[in-house]
SEPA-26971 format. One record per residue (C-alpha): x, y negated, z negated; residue number from 1. Coordinates in Angstrom, 1 decimal, decimal comma, padded with zeros to 4 digits. Layout:
# SEPA-26971
{{X Y Z} NUM} ...
This chain:
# SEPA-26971
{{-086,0 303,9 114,4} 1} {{-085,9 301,4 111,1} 2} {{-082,3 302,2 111,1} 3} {{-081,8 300,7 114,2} 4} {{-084,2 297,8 113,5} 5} {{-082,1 296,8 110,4} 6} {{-079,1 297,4 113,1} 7} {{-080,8 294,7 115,2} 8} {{-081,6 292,2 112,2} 9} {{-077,7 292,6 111,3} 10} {{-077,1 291,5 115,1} 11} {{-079,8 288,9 115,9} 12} {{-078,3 287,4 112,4} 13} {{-075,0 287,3 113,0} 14} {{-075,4 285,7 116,5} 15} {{-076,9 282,6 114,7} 16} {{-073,5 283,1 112,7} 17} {{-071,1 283,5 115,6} 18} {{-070,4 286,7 115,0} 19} {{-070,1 290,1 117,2} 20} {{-072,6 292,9 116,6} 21} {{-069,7 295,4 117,7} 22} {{-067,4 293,6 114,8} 23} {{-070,5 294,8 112,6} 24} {{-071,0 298,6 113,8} 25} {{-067,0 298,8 113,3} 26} {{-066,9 297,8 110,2} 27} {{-068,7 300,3 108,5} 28} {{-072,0 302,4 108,4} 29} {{-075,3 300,9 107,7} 30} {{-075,5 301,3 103,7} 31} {{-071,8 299,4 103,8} 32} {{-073,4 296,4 105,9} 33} {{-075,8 295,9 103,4} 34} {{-074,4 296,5 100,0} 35} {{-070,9 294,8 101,0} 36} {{-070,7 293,0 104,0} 37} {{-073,5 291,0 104,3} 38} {{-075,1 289,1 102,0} 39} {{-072,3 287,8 100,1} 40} {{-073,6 283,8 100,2} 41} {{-076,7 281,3 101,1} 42} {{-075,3 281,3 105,3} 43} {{-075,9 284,6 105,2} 44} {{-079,3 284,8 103,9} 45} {{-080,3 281,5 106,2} 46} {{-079,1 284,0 109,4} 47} {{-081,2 286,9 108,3} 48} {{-084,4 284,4 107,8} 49} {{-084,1 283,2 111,2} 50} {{-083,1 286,3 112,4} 51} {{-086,2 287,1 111,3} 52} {{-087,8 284,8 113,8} 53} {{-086,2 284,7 116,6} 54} {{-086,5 288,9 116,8} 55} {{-090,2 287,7 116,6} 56} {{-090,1 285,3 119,2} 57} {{-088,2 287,8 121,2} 58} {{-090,6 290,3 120,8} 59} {{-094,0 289,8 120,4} 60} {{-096,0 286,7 121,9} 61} {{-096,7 289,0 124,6} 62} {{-097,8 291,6 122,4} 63} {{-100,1 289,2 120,6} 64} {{-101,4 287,5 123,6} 65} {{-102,8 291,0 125,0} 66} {{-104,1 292,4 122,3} 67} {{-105,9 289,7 121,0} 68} {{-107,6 289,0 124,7} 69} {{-107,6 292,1 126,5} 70} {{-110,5 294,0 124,8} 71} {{-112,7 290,8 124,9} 72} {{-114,3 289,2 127,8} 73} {{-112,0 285,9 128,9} 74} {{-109,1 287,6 131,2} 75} {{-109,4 289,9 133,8} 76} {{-107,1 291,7 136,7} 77} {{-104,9 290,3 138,9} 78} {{-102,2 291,3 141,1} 79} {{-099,6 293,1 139,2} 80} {{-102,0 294,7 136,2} 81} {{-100,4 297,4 135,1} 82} {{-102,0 300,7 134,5} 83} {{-101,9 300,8 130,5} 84} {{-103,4 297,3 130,7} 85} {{-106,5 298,3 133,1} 86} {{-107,3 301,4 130,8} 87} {{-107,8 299,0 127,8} 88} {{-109,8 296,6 129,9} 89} {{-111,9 299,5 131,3} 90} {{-112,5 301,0 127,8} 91} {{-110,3 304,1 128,1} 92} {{-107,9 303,8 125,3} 93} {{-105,4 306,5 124,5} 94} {{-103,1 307,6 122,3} 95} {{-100,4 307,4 124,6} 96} {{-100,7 304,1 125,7} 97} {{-097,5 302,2 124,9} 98} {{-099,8 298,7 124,5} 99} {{-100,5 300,9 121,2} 100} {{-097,5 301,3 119,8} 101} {{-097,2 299,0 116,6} 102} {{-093,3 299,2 116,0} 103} {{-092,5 295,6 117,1} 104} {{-094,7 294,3 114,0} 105} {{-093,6 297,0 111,4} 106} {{-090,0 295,9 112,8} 107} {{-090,8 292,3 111,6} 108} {{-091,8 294,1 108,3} 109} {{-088,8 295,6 108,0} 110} {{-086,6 292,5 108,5} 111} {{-089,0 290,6 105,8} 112} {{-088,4 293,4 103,8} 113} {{-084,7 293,7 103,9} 114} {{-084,8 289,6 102,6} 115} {{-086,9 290,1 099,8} 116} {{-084,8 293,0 099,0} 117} {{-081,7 291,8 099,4} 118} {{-081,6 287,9 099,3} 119} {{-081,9 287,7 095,3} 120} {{-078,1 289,3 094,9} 121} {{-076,8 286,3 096,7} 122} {{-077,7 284,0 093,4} 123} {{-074,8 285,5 091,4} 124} {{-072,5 285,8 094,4} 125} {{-072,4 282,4 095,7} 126} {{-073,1 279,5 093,3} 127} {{-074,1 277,2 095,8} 128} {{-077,1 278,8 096,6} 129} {{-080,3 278,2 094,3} 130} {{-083,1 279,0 092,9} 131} {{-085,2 277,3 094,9} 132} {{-083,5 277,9 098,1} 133} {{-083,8 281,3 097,4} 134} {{-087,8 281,2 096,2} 135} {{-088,1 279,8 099,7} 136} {{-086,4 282,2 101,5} 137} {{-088,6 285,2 099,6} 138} {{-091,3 282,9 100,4} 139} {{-090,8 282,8 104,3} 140} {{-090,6 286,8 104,1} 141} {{-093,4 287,6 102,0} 142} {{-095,7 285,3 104,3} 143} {{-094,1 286,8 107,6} 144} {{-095,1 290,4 106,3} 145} {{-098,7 289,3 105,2} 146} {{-098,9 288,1 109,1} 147} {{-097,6 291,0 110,5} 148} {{-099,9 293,3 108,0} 149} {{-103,0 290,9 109,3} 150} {{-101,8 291,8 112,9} 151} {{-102,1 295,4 111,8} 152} {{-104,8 296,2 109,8} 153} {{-107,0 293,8 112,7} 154} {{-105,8 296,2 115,5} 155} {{-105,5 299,8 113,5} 156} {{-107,8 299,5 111,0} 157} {{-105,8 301,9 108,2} 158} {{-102,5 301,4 108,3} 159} {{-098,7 302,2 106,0} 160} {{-098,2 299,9 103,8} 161} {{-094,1 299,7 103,4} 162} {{-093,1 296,9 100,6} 163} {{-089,3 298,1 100,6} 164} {{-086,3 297,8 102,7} 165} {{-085,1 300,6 105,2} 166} {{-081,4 300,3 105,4} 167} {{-079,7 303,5 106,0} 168} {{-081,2 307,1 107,8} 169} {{-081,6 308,3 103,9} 170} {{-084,1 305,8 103,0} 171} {{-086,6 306,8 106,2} 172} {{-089,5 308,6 104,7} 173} {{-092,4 309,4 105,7} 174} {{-095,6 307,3 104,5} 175} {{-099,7 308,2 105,1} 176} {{-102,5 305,4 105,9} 177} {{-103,5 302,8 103,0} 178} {{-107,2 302,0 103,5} 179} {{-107,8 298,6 104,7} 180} {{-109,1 297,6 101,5} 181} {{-105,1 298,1 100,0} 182} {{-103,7 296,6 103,2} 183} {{-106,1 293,8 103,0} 184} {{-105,4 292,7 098,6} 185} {{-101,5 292,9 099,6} 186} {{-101,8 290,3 102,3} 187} {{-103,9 288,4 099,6} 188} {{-100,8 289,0 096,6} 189} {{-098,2 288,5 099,1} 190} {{-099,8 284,7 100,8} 191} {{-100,6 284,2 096,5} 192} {{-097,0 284,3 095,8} 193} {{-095,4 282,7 098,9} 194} {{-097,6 279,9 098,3} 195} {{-096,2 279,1 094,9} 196} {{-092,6 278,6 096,4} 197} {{-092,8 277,6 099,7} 198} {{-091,9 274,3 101,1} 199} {{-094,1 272,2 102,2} 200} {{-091,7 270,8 104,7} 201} {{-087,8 271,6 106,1} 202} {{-087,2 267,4 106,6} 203} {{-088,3 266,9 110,4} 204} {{-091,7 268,1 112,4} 205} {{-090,0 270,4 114,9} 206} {{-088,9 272,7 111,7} 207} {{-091,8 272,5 109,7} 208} {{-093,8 273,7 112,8} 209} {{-091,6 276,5 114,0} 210} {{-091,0 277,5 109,8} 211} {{-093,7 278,9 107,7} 212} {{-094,5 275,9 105,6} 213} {{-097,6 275,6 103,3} 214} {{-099,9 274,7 105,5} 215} {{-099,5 277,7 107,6} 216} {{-099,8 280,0 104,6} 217} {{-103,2 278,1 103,2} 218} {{-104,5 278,3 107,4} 219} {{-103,1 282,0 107,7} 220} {{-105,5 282,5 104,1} 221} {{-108,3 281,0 105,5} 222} {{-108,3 283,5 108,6} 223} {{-108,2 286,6 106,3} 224} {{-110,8 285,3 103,8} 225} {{-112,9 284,9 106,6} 226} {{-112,2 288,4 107,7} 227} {{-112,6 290,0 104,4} 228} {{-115,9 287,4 104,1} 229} {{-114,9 285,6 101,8} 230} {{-116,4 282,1 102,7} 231} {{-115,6 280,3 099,2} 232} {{-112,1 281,1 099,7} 233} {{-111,9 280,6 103,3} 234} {{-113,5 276,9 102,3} 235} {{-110,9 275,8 099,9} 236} {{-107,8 277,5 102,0} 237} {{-108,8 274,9 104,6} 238} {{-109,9 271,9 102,6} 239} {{-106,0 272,5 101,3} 240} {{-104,6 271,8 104,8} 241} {{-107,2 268,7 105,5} 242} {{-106,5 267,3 102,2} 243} {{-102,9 267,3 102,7} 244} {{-103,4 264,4 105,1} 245} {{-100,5 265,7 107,1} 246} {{-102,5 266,7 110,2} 247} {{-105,3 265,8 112,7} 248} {{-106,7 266,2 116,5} 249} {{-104,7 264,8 118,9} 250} {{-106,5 261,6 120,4} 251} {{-108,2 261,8 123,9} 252} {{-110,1 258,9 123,9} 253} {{-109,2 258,3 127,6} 254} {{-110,3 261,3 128,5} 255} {{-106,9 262,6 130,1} 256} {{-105,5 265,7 130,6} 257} {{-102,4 264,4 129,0} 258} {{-104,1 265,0 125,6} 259} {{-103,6 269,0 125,9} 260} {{-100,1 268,7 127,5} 261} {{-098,8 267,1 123,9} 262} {{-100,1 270,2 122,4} 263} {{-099,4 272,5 124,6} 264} {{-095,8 271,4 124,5} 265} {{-095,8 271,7 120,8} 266} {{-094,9 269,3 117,5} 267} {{-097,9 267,6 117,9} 268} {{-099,9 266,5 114,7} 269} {{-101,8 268,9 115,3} 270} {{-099,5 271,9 115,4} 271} {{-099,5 273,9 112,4} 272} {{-097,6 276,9 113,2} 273} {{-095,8 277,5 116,6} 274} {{-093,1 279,8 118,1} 275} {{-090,9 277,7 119,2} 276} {{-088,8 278,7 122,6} 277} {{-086,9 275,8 122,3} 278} {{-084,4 274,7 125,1} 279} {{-082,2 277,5 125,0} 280} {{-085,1 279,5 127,0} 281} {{-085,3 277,6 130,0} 282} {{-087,2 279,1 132,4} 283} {{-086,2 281,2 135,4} 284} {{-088,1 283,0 138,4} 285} {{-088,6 286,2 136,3} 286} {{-087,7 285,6 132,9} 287} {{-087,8 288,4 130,5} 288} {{-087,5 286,2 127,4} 289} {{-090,8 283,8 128,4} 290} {{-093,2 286,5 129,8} 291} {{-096,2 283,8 130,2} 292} {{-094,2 282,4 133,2} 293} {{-094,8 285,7 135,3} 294} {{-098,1 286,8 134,1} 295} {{-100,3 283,6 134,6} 296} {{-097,5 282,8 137,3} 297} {{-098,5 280,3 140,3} 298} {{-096,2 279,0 142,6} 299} {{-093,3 281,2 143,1} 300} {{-094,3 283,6 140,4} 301} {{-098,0 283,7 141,8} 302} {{-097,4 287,0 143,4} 303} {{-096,0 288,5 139,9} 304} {{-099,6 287,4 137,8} 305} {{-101,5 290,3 135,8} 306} {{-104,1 288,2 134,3} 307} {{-106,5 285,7 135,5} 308} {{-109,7 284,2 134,2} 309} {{-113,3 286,0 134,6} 310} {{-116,8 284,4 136,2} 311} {{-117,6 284,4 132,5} 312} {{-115,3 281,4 131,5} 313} {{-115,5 279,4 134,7} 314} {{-119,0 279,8 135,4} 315} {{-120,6 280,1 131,9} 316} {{-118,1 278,7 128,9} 317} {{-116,4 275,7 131,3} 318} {{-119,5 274,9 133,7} 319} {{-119,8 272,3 135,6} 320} {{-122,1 269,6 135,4} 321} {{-124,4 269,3 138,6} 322} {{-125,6 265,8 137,7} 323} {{-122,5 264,3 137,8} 324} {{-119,2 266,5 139,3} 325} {{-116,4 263,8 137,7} 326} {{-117,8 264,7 134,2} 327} {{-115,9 267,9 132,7} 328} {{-114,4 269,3 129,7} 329} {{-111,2 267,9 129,3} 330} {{-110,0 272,1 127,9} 331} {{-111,2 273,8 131,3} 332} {{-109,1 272,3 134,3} 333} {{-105,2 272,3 134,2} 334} {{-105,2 272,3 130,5} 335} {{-106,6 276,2 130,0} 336} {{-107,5 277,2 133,8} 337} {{-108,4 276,7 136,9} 338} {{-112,1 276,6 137,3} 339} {{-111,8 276,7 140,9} 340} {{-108,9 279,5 141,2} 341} {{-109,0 281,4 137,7} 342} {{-105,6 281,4 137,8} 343} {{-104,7 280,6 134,1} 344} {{-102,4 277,4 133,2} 345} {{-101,9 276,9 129,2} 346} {{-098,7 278,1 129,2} 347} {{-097,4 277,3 133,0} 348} {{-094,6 275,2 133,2} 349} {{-092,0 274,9 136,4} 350} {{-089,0 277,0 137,0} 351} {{-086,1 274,8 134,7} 352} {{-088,3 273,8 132,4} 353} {{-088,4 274,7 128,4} 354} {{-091,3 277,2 127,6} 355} {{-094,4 275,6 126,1} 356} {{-094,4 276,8 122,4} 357} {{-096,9 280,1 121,1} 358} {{-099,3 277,9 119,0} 359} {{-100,3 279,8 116,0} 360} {{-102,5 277,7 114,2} 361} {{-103,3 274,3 115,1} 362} {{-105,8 271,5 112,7} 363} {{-108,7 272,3 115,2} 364} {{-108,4 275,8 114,3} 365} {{-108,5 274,7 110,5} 366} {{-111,7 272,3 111,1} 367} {{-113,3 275,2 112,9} 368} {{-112,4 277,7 110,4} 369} {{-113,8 275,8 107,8} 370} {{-117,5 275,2 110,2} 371} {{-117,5 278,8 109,8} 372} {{-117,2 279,0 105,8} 373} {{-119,5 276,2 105,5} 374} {{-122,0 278,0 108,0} 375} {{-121,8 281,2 105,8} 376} {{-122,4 279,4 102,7} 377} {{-125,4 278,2 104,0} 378} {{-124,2 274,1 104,6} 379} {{-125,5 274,5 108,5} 380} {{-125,0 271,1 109,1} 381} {{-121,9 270,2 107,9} 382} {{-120,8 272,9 110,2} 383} {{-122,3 272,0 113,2} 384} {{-120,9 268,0 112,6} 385} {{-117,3 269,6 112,6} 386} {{-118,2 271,4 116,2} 387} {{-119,3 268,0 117,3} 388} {{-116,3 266,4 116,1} 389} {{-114,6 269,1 118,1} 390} {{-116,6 268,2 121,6} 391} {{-116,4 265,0 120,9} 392} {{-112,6 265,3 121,4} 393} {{-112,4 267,7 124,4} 394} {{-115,0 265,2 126,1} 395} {{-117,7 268,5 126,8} 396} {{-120,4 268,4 129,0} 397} {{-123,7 268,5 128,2} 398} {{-124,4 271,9 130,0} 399} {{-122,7 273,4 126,9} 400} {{-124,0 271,5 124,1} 401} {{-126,7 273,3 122,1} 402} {{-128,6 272,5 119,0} 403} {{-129,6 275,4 116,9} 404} {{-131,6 275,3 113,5} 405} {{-129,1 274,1 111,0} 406} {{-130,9 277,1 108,8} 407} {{-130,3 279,7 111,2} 408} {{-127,0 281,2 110,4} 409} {{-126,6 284,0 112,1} 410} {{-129,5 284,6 114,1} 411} {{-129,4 284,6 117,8} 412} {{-128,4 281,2 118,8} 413} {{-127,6 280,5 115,4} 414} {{-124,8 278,0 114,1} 415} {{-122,2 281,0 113,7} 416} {{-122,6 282,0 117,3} 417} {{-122,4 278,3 118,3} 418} {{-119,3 277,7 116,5} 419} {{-118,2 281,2 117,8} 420} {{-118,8 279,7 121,5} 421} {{-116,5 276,7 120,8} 422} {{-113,5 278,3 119,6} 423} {{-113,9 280,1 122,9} 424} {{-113,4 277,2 124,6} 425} {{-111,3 275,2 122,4} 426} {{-109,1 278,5 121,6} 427} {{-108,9 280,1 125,4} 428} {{-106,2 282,4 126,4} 429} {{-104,2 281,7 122,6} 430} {{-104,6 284,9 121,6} 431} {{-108,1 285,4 119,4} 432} {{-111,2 286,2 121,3} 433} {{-111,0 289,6 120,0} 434} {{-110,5 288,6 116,9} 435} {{-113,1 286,0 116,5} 436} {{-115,7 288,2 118,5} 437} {{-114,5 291,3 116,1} 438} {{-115,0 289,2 112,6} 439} {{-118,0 288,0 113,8} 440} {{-119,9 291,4 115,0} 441} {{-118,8 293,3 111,8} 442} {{-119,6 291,0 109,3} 443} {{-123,1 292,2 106,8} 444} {{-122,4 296,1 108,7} 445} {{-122,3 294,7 111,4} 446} {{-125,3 293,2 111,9} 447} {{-124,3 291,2 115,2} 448} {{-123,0 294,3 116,7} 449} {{-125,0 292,5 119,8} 450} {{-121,7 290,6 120,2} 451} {{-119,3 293,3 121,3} 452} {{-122,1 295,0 123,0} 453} {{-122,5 291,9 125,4} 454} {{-119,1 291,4 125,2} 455} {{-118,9 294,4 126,8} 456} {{-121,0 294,2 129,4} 457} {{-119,4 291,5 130,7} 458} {{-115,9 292,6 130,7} 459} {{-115,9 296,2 131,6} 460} {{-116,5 297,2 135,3} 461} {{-120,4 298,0 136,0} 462} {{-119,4 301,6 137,2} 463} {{-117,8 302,3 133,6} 464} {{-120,5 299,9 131,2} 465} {{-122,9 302,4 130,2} 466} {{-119,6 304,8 128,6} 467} {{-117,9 301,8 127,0} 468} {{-121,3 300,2 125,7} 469} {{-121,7 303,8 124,5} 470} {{-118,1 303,2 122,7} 471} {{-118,2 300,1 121,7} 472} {{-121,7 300,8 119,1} 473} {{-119,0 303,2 117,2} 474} {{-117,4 301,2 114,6} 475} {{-114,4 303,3 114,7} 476} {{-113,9 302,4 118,5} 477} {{-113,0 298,9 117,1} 478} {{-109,4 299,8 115,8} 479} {{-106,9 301,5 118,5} 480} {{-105,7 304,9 118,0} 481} {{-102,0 305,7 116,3} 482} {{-099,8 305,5 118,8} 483} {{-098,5 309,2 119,8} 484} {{-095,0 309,1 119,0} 485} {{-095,4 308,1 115,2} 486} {{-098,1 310,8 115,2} 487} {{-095,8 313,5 116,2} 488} {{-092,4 312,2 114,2} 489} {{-094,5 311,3 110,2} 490} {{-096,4 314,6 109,5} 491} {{-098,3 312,5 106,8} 492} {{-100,1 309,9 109,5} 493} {{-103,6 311,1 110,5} 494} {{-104,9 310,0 114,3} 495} {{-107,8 307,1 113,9} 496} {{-111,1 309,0 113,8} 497} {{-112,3 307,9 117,1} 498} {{-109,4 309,5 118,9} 499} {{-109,3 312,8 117,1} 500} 
């Protein structure tokens, strides 16, 4: 398998070169690709950088959209749900569920990998290419493989940690679990060290929002301090991105839905970090390449839609307001949803049109980020002021507002689960309810394990709650089993406790 995925970095890069992966594979055998074919000068390096991406965007959006929604409580069935998709939403997660399988993020690995190996022969082989350029490009790859390893340790829990480059059949070996703890420090060492060389911009504000820049790294830090709760960190990761004056909230001041369509179509001043489709993915009826298009479709594609929004999100995060109906939060209708239908619209655009970009990390995910560090450091107030600054912009009603006890962290109705309830809304359908809900449950041993459990309730089907609350109160249900084909081909991985 890792051969192959080196196969398909050589390919993915040498398309962005013009070149044929058949020319490649007739060349010579995989060790003779790497050693003395391909990276010979600075081109060649570029091409396996953004080889590196576009495999991603290729890939995994999908991938990252469903698992970080479909085990919390904001989607739900619709027409074409598949069957692997229902089990996870109904709590019946097996080994042999394909949604398990974690090669598309270890494939990203290995591609990141391959750079840092590789990239730093280049220097003495092609003058032109320097030090810096090449700091960056080890950079990009470091960051890229803390992401990935963030992705995984989130999902699995234990995990492999590979740090070297699989080029050839003789270099497959097999490799047992690190602890999270392990996982967790690399991701730490490896955002340290990108940080140092990467750029803080590539010249123009499409790139540096489609590139890892800076930015992205110090935001990328602040959501696995958090996760590791580390609130001092998470604090200063953010206050790097604000300080940089670079970014801020996209206006709404007239209270338009415009407002979310500048984001949603991406290189906004507020974008961060996006996956850019660019124009060369225009979309079609059923496109393979932009898989949002088919499974939020409406229109055409309506019949084709696999997820749609629950009673929870239209009835309880976007109410309405009964006093007066034209008052509404600018996030719920035709920017995220709609109320009325369910039918999910953040990433719906017409048949022709250029994809919306994957947003990654955006400046209101930085300011609320940083409401939560403040909030575990005990600065209550400071915190909530950043959620208000956050309705404020998103015009919300009312209905939603609360005012907990600035002192009252993480009590019921406290300011964590306040600022937990507004990245719901601000955040819906990007990709990180289960995150955020998961962070905040387990954090202290899991003393807000009441999240998941009502979580829970709310999702899963009334004949199946009582087994999945039952689930759900074991820690180890958390992280999703091995998937069974890399238990049966490395004799060294052991299956997740829970699915023994």
């Amino acid at each position: 398998m890792l051969k192959k995925i080196f196969y398909n970095l050589i390919c993915v890069s040498s398309l962005l070169m013009a070149s044929s992966c058949d020319s490649w594979l007739a060349l010579s055998p995989q060790d003779g690709i790497v050693q003395s074919r391909f990276w010979q000068n600075k081109e060649q390096v570029e091409s396996a950088v953004g080889g590196t991406y576009a495999s991603l965007i290729d890939g995994l959006p999908e991938k990252m959209f469903i698992l970080g929604e479909i085990r919390a409580d904001m989607i739900t069935t619709s027409f074409r749900i598949t069957n692997n998709e229902l089990d996870i939403i109904n709590s019946n997660i097996l080994p042999t569920n394909p949604l398990t399988d974690w090669r598309d993020f270890y494939r990203i690995i290995n591609y990141s990998n391959t750079v840092i190996a590789f990239a730093p022969s280049v220097l003495d082989k092609d003058k032109t290419y320097t030090e810096v350029a090449l700091k960056g490009h080890v950079a990009e790859a470091k960051a890229m493989r803390a992401w990935m390893y963030f992705y995984l340790v989130r999902l699995f829990g234990e995990v492999p940690l590979k740090l070297s480059a699989t080029s050839s059949d003789d270099e497959i070996v097999p490799l047992p679990k690190n602890t999270k703890e392990e996982v967790l420090a690399q991701i730490v060492k490896d955002l340290e060290e990108a940080e140092k060389d990467i750029p803080t911009t590539y010249g123009n504000r499409e790139k540096d929002h489609s590139r890892i820049t800076k930015y992205m790294i110090n935001a990328l830090q602040a959501d696995v301090y958090l996760w590791m709760e580390k609130p001092t960190e998470a604090l200063a990761a953010t206050n790097k991105v604000i300080n940089s004056a670079k970014f801020g909230l996209v206006s709404n001041q007239e209270r338009s839905l415009a407002w979310f369509n500048t984001i949603k179509a991406g290189n906004s001043n507020e974008g961060i970090f996006e996956l850019a489709y660019g124009s060369d993915y225009t979309i079609r009826f059923i496109n393979a390449t932009y898989p949002f298009y088919a499974i939020f479709g409406s229109g055409a594609s309506s019949g084709f839609r696999r997820y749609q929004a629950t009673t929870y999100v239209t009835e309880t995060l976007f109410t309405e307001d009964i006093i007066d109906p034209t008052n509404f939060d600018t996030r719920a209708d035709e920017a995220s949803l709609s109320t009325a239908t369910g039918v999910i619209t953040k990433y719906n655009r017409l048949s022709g049109d250029t994809p919306f970009n994957f947003i990654v990390y955006r400046y209101a995910d930085v300011l609320l980020m940083k409401a939560e560090a403040l909030a575990l450091l005990n600065r209550g107030q400071e915190a909530l002021d950043i959620v208000s600054q956050i309705r404020k912009r998103a015009w919300a009603i009312p209905q939603t507002e609360k005012s907990p006890d600035a002192t009252n962290i993480d009590g019921t109705g406290g300011v964590l689960e306040y600022i937990l309830e507004e990245r719901a809304r601000e955040f819906a359908f990007e990709g990180k309810r289960w995150f955020d809900m998961l962070r905040n449950a387990k954090r202290s041993n899991y003393k807000r394990i009441d999240l998941l459990i009502e979580l829970t309730a709310r999702s899963v089907p009334s004949e199946r709650q009582q087994s999945a609350i039952a689930k759900i109160k074991d820690p180890n249900s958390h992280y999703l089993p091995i998937y069974q084909y890399e238990i049966q081909t490395n004799t060294l991985l052991v299956q997740n406790p829970f699915y023994k």
